[in-house]
PDB file of N, CA, C and O in Angstrom:
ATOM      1  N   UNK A   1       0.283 -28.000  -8.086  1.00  0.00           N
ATOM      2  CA  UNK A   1       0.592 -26.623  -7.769  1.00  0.00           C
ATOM      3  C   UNK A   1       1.405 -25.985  -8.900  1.00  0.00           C
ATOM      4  O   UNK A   1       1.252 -24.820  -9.267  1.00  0.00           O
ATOM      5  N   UNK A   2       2.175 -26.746  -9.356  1.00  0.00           N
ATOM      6  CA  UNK A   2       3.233 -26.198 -10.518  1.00  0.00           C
ATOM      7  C   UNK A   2       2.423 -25.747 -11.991  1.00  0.00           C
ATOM      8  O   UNK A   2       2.860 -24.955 -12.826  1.00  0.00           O
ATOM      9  N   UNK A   3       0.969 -26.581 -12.050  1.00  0.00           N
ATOM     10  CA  UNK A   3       0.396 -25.619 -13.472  1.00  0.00           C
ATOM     11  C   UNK A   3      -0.397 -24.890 -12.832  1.00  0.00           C
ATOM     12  O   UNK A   3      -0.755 -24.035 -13.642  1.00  0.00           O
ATOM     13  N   UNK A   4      -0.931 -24.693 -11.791  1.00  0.00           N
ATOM     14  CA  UNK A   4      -1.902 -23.430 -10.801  1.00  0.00           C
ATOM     15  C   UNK A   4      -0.909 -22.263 -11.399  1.00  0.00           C
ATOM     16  O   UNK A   4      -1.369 -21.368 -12.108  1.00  0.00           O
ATOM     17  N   UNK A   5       1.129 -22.372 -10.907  1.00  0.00           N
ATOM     18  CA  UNK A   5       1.487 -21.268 -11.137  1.00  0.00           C
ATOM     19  C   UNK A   5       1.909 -21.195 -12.515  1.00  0.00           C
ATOM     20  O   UNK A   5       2.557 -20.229 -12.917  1.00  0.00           O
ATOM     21  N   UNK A   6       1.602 -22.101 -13.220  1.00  0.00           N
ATOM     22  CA  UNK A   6       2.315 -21.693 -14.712  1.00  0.00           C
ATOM     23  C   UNK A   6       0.649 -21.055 -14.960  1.00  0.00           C
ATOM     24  O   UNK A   6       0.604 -19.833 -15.098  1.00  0.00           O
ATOM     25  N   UNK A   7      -0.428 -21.661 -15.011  1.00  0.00           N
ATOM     26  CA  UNK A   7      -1.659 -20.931 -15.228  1.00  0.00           C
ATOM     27  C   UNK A   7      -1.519 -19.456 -15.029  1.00  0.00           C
ATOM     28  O   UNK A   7      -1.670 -18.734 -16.015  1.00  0.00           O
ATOM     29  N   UNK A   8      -1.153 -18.742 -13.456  1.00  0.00           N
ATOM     30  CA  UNK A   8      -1.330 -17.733 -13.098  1.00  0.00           C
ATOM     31  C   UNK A   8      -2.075 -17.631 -11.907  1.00  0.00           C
ATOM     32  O   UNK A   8      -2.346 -16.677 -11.177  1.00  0.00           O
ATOM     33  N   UNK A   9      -2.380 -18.999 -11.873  1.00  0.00           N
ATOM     34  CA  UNK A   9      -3.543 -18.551 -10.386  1.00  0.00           C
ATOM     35  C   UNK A   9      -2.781 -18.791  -9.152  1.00  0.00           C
ATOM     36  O   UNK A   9      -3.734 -18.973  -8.393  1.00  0.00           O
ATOM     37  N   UNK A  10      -2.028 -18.884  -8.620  1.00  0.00           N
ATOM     38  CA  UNK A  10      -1.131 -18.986  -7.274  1.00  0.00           C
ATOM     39  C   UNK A  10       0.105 -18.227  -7.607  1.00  0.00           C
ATOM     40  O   UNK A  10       0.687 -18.207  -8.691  1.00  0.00           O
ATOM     41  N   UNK A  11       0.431 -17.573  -6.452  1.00  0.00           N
ATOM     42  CA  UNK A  11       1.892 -17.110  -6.399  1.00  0.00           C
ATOM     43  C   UNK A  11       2.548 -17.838  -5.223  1.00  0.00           C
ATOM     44  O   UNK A  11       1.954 -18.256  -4.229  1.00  0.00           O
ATOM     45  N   UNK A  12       3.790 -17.924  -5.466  1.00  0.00           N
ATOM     46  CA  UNK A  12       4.446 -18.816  -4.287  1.00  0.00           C
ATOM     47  C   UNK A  12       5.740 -17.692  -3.981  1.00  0.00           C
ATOM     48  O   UNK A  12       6.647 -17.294  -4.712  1.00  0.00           O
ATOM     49  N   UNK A  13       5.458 -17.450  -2.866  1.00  0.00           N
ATOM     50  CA  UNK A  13       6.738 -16.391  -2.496  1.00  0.00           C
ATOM     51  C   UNK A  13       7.491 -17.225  -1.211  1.00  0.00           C
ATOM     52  O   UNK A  13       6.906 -18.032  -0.488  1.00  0.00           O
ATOM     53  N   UNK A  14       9.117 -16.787  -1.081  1.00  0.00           N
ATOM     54  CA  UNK A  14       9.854 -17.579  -0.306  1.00  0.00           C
ATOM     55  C   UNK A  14       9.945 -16.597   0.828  1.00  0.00           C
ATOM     56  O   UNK A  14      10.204 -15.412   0.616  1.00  0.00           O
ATOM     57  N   UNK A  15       9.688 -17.182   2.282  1.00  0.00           N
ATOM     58  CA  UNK A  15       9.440 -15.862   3.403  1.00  0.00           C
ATOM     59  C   UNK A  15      11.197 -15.704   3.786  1.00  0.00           C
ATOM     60  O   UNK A  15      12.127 -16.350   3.304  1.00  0.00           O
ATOM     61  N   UNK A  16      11.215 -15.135   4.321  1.00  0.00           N
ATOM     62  CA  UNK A  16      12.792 -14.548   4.843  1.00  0.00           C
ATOM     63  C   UNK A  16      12.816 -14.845   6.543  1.00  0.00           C
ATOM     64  O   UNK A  16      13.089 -14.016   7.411  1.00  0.00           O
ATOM     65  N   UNK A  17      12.512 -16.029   6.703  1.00  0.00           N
ATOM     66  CA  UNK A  17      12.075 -16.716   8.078  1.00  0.00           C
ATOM     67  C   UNK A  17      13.907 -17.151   8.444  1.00  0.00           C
ATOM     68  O   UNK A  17      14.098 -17.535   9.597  1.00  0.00           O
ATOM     69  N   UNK A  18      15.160 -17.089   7.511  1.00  0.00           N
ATOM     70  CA  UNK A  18      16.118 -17.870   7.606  1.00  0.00           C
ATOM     71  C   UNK A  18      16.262 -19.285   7.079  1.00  0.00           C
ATOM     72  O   UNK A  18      17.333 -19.751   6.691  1.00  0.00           O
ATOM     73  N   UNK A  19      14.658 -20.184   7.099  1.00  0.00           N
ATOM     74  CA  UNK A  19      14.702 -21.621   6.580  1.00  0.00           C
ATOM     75  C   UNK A  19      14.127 -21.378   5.262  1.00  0.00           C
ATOM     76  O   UNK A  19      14.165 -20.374   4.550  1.00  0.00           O
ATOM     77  N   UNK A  20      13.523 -22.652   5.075  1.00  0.00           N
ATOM     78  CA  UNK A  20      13.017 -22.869   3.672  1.00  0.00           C
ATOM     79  C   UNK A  20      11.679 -22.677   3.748  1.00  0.00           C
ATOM     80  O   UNK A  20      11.044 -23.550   3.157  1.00  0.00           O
ATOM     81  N   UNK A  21      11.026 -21.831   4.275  1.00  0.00           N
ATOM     82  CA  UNK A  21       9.692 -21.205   4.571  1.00  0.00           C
ATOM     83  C   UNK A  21       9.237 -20.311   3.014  1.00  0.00           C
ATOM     84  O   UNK A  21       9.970 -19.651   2.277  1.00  0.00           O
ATOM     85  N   UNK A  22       7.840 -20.589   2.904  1.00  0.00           N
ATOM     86  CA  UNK A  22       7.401 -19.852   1.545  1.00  0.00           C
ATOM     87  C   UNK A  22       5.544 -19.948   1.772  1.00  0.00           C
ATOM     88  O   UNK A  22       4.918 -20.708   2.511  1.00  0.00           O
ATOM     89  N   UNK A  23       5.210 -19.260   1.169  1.00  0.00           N
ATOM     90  CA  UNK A  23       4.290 -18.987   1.419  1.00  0.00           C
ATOM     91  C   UNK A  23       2.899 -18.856  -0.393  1.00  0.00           C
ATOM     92  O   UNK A  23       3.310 -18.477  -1.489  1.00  0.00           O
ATOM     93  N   UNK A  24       1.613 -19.224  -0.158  1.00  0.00           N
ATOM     94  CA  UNK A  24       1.303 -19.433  -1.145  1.00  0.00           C
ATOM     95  C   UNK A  24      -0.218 -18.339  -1.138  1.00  0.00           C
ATOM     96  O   UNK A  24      -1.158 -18.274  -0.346  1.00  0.00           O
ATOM     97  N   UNK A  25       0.093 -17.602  -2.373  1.00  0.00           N
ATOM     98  CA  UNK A  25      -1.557 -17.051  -2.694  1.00  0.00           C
ATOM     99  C   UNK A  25      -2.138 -16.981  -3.684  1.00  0.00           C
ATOM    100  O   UNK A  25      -1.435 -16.935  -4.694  1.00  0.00           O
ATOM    101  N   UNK A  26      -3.207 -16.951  -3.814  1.00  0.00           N
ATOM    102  CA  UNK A  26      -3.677 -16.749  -5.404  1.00  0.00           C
ATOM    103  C   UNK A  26      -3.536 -15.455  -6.037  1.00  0.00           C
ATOM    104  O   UNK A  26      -3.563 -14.471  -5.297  1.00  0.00           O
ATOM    105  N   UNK A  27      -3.391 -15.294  -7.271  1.00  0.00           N
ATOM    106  CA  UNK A  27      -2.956 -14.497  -7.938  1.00  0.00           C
ATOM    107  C   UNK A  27      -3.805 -12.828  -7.605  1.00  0.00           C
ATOM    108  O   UNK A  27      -3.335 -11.700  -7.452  1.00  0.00           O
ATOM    109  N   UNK A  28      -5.375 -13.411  -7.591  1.00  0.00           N
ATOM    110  CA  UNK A  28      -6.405 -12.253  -7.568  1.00  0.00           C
ATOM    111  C   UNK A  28      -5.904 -11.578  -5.958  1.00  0.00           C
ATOM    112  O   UNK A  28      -5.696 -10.365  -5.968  1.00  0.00           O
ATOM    113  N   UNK A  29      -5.740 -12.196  -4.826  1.00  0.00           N
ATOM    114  CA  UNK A  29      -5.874 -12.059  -3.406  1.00  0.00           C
ATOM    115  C   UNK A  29      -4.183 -10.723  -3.993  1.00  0.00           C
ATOM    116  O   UNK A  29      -4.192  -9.496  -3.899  1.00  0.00           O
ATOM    117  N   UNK A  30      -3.166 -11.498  -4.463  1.00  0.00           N
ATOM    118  CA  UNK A  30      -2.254 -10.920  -4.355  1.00  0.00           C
ATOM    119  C   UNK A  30      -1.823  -9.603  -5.304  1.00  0.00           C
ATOM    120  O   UNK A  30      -0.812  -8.952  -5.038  1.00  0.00           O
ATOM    121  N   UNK A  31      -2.969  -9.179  -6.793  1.00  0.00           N
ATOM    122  CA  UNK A  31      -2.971  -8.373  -7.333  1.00  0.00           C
ATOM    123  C   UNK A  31      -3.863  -7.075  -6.409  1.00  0.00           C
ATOM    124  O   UNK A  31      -3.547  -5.886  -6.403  1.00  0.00           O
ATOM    125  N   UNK A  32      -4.950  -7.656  -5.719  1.00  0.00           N
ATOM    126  CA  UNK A  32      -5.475  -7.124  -4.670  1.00  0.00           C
ATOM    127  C   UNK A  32      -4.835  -6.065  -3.689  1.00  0.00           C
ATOM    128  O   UNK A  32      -5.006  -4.860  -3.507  1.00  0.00           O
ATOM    129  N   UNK A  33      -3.867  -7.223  -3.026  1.00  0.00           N
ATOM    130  CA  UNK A  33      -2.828  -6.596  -1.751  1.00  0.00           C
ATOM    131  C   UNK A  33      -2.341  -5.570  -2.701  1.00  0.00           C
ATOM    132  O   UNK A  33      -2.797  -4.439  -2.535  1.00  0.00           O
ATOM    133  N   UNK A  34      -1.330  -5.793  -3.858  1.00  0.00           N
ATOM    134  CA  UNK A  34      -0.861  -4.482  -4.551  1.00  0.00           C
ATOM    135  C   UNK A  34      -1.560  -3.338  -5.093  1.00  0.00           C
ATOM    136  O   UNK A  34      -0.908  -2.377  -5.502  1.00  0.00           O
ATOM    137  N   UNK A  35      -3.020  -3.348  -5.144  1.00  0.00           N
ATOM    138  CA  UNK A  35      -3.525  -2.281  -5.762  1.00  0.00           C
ATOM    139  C   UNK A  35      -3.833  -1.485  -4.093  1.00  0.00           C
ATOM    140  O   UNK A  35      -4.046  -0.278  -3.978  1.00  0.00           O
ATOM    141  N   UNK A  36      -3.787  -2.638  -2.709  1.00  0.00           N
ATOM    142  CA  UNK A  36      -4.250  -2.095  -2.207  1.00  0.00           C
ATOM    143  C   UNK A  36      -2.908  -0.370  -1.586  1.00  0.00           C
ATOM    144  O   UNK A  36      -3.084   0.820  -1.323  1.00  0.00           O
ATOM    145  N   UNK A  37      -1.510  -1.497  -1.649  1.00  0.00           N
ATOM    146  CA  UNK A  37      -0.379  -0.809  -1.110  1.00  0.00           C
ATOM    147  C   UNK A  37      -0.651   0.868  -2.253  1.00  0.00           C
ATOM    148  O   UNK A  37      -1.142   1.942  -1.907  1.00  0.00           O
ATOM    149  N   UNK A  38      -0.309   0.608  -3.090  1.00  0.00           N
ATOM    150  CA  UNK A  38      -0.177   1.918  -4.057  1.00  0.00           C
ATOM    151  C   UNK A  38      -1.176   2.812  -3.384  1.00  0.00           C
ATOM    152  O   UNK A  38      -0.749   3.873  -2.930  1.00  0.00           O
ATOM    153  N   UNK A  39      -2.956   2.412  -3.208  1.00  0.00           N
ATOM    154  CA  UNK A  39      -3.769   3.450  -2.646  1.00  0.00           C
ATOM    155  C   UNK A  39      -3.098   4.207  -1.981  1.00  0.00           C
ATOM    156  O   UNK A  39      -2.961   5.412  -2.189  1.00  0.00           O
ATOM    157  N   UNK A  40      -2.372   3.251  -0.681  1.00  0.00           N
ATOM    158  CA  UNK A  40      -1.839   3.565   0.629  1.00  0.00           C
ATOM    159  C   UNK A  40      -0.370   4.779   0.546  1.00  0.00           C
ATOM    160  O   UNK A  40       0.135   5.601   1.311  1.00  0.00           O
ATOM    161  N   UNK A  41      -0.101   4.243  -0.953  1.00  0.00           N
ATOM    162  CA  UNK A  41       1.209   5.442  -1.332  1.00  0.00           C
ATOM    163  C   UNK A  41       0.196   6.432  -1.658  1.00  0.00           C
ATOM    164  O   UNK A  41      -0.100   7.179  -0.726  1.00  0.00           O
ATOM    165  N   UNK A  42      -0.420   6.617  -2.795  1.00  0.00           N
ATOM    166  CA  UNK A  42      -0.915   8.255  -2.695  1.00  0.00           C
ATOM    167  C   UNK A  42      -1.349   8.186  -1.976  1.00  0.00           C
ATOM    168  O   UNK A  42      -1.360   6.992  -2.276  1.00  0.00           O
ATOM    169  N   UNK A  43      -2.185   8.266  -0.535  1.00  0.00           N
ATOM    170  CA  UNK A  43      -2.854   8.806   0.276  1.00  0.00           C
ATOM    171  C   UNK A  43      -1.587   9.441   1.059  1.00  0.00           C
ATOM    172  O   UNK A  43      -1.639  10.550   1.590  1.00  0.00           O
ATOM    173  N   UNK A  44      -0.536   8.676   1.068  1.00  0.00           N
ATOM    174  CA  UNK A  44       0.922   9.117   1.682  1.00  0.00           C
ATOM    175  C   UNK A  44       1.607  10.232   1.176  1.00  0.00           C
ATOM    176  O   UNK A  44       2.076  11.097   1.915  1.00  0.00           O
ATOM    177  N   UNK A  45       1.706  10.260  -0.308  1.00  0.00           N
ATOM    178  CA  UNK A  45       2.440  11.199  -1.091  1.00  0.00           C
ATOM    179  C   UNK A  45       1.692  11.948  -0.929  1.00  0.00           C
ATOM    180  O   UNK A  45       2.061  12.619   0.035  1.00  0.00           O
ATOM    181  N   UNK A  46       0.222  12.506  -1.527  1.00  0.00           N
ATOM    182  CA  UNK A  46      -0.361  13.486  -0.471  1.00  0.00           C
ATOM    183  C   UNK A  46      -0.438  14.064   0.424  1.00  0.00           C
ATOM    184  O   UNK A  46      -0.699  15.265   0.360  1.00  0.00           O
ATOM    185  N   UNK A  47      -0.185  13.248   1.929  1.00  0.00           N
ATOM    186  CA  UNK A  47      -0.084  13.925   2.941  1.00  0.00           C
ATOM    187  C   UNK A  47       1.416  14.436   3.000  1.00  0.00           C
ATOM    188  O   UNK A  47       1.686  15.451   3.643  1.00  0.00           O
ATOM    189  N   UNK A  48       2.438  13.682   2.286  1.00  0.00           N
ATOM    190  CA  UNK A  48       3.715  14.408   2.362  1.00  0.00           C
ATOM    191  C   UNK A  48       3.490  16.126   2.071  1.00  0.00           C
ATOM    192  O   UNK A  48       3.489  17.109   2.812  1.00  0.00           O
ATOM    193  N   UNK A  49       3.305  15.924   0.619  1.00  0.00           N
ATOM    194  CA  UNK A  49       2.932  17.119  -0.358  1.00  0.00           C
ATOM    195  C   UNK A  49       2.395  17.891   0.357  1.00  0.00           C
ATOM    196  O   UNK A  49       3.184  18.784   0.666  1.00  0.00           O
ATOM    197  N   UNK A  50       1.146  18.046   0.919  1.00  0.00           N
ATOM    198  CA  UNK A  50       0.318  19.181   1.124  1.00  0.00           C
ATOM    199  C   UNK A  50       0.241  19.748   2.718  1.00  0.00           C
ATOM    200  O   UNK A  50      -0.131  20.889   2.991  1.00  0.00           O
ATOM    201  N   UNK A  51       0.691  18.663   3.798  1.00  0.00           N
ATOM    202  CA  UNK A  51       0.806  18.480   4.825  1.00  0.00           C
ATOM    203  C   UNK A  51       1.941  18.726   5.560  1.00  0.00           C
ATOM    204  O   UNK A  51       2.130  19.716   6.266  1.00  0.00           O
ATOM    205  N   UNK A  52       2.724  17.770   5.373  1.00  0.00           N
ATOM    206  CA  UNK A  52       4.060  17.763   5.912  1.00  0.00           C
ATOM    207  C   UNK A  52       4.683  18.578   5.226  1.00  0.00           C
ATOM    208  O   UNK A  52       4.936  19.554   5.931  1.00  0.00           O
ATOM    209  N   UNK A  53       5.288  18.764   3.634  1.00  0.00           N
ATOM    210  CA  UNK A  53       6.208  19.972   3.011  1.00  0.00           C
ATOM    211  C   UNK A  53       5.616  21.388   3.816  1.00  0.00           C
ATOM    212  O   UNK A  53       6.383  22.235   4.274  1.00  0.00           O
ATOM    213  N   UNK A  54       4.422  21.466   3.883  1.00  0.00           N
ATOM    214  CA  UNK A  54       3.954  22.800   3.906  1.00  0.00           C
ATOM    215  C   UNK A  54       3.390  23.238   5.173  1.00  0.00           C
ATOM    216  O   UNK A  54       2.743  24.282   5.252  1.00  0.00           O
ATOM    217  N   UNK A  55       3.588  22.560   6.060  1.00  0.00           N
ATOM    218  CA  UNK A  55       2.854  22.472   7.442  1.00  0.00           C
ATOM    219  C   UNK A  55       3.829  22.245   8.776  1.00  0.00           C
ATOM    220  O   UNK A  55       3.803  21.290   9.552  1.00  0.00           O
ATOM    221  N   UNK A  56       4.667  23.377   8.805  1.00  0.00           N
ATOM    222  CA  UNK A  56       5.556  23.363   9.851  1.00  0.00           C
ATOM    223  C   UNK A  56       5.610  22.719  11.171  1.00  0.00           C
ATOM    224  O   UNK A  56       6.628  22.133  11.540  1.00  0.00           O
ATOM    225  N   UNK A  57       4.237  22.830  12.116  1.00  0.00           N
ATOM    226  CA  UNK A  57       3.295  22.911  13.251  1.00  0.00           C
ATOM    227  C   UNK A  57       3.947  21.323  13.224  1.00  0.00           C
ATOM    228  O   UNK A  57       4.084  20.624  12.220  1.00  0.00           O
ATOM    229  N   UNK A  58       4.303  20.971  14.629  1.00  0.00           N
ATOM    230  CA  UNK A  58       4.637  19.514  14.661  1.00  0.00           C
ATOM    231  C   UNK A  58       2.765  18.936  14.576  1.00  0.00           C
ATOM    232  O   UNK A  58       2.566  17.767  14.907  1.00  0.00           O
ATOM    233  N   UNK A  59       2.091  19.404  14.339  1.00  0.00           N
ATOM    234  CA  UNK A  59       0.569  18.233  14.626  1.00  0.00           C
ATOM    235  C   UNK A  59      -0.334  19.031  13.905  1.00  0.00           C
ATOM    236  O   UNK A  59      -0.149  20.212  13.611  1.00  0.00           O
ATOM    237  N   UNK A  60      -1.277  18.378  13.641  1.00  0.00           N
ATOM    238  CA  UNK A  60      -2.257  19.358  12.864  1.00  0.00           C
ATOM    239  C   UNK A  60      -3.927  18.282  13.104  1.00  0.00           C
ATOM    240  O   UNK A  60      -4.031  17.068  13.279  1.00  0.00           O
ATOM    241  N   UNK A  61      -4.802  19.152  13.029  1.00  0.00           N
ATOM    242  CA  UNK A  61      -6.164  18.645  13.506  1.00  0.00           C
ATOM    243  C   UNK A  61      -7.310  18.363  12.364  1.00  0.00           C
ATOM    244  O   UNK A  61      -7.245  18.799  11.215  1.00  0.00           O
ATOM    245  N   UNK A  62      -8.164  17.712  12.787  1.00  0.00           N
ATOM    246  CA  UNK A  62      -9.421  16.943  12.035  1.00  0.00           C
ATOM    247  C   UNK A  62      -9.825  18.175  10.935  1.00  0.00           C
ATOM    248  O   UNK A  62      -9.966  17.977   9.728  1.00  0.00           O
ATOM    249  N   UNK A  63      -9.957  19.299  11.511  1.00  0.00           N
ATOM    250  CA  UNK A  63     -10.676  19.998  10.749  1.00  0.00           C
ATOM    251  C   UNK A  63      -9.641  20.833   9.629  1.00  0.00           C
ATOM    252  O   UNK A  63     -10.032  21.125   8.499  1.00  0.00           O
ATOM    253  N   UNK A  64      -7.893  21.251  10.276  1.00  0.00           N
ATOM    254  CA  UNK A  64      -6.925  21.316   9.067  1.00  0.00           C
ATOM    255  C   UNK A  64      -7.030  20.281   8.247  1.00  0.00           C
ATOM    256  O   UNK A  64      -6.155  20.622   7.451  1.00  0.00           O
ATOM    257  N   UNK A  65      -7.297  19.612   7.971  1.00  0.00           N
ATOM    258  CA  UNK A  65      -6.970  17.728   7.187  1.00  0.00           C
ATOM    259  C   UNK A  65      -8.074  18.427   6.365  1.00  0.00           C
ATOM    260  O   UNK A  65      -7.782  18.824   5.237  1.00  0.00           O
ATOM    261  N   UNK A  66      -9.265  18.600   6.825  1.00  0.00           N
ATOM    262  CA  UNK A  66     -10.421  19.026   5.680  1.00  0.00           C
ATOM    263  C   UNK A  66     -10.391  20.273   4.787  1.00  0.00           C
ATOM    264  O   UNK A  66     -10.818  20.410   3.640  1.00  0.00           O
ATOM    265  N   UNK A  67      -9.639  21.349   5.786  1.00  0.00           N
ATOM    266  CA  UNK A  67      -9.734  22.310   5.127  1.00  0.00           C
ATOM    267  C   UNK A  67      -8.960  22.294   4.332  1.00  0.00           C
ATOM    268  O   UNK A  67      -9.320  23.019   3.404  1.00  0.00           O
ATOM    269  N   UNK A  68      -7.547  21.608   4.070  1.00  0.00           N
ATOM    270  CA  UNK A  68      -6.750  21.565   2.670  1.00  0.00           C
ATOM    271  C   UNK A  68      -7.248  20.610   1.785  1.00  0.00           C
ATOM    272  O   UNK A  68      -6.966  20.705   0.590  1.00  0.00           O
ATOM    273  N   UNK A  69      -8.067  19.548   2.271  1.00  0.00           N
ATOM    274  CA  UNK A  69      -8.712  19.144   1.329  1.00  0.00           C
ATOM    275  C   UNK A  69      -9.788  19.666   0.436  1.00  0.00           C
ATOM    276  O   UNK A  69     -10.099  19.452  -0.736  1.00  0.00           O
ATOM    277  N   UNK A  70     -10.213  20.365   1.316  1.00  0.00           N
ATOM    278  CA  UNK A  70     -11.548  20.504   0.384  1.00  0.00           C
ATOM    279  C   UNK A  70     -11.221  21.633  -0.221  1.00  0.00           C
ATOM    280  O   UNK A  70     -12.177  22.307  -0.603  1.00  0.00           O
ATOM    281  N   UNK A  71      -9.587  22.266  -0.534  1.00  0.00           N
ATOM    282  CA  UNK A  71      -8.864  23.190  -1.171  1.00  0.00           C
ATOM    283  C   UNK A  71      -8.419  22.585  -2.905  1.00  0.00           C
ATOM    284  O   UNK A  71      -7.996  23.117  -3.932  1.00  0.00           O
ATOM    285  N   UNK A  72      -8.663  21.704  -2.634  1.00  0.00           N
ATOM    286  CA  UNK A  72      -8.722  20.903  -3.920  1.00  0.00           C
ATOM    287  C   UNK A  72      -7.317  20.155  -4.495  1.00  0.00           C
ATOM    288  O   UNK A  72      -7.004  19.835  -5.642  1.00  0.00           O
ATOM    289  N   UNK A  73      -6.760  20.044  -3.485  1.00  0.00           N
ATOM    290  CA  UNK A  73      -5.517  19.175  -3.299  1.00  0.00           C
ATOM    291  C   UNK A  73      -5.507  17.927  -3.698  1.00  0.00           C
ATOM    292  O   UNK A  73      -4.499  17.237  -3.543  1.00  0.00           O
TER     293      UNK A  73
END
Protein backbone atom coordinates (compact mmCIF):
# COMPACT_ATOMS: atom_id res chain seq x y z
CA UNK A 1 0.00 0.00 0.00
CA UNK A 2 2.84 2.42 0.89
CA UNK A 3 4.26 2.55 -2.99
CA UNK A 4 0.35 2.49 -4.39
CA UNK A 5 0.56 5.93 -2.30
CA UNK A 6 3.99 7.08 -3.06
CA UNK A 7 2.96 6.08 -6.88
CA UNK A 8 -0.23 8.22 -6.59
CA UNK A 9 -2.74 5.68 -7.02
CA UNK A 10 -4.47 5.43 -3.47
CA UNK A 11 -5.25 8.09 -1.07
CA UNK A 12 -5.51 7.15 2.53
CA UNK A 13 -7.51 9.65 4.56
CA UNK A 14 -7.93 9.38 8.52
CA UNK A 15 -11.96 9.45 9.31
CA UNK A 16 -12.85 11.61 12.41
CA UNK A 17 -14.74 8.45 13.87
CA UNK A 18 -12.68 9.47 17.42
CA UNK A 19 -10.46 6.03 16.86
CA UNK A 20 -7.90 5.14 14.51
CA UNK A 21 -10.36 4.74 11.60
CA UNK A 22 -9.09 5.79 7.92
CA UNK A 23 -10.26 5.14 4.98
CA UNK A 24 -8.73 4.22 1.44
CA UNK A 25 -9.34 5.40 -2.36
CA UNK A 26 -7.80 5.55 -5.45
CA UNK A 27 -6.53 8.55 -6.62
CA UNK A 28 -8.85 8.74 -10.04
CA UNK A 29 -12.28 7.83 -7.80
CA UNK A 30 -11.02 10.72 -5.48
CA UNK A 31 -9.91 13.46 -8.16
CA UNK A 32 -13.43 12.52 -9.46
CA UNK A 33 -15.39 13.24 -6.08
CA UNK A 34 -13.48 16.78 -6.27
CA UNK A 35 -14.24 17.79 -9.71
CA UNK A 36 -17.51 16.49 -8.80
CA UNK A 37 -17.96 18.97 -5.41
CA UNK A 38 -16.71 22.27 -7.34
CA UNK A 39 -19.61 21.47 -10.21
CA UNK A 40 -21.87 21.41 -7.15
CA UNK A 41 -20.26 24.97 -5.99
CA UNK A 42 -21.03 26.78 -9.21
CA UNK A 43 -24.32 25.43 -9.70
CA UNK A 44 -24.59 26.95 -5.97
CA UNK A 45 -22.82 30.25 -6.52
CA UNK A 46 -25.19 30.69 -9.29
CA UNK A 47 -28.18 30.11 -7.66
CA UNK A 48 -26.87 32.41 -4.85
CA UNK A 49 -26.08 35.18 -7.51
CA UNK A 50 -29.01 35.24 -9.67
CA UNK A 51 -31.65 33.71 -7.41
CA UNK A 52 -31.32 34.24 -3.96
CA UNK A 53 -29.33 37.98 -4.07
CA UNK A 54 -32.03 39.03 -6.41
CA UNK A 55 -35.15 37.14 -5.67
CA UNK A 56 -36.83 38.34 -2.58
CA UNK A 57 -40.10 35.87 -2.85
CA UNK A 58 -39.32 33.20 -0.09
CA UNK A 59 -39.82 30.30 -3.18
CA UNK A 60 -39.65 30.51 -6.69
CA UNK A 61 -40.94 27.94 -9.50
CA UNK A 62 -39.81 25.51 -12.42
CA UNK A 63 -40.52 27.90 -14.94
CA UNK A 64 -38.68 31.23 -12.90
CA UNK A 65 -35.44 28.81 -12.72
CA UNK A 66 -35.74 28.81 -16.69
CA UNK A 67 -36.63 32.03 -17.32
CA UNK A 68 -33.39 33.54 -15.66
CA UNK A 69 -31.67 31.05 -17.21
CA UNK A 70 -32.31 31.20 -20.43
CA UNK A 71 -31.52 35.15 -19.64
CA UNK A 72 -28.10 34.17 -20.07
CA UNK A 73 -26.92 33.99 -16.57
Amino acid sequence: MQSSRREKVLCVFKLNTGQDDHAIMSLDDHLTEIHFVVKIMEVFEWFKTHVIDKKPDPSIDHRELVQIKSMGL
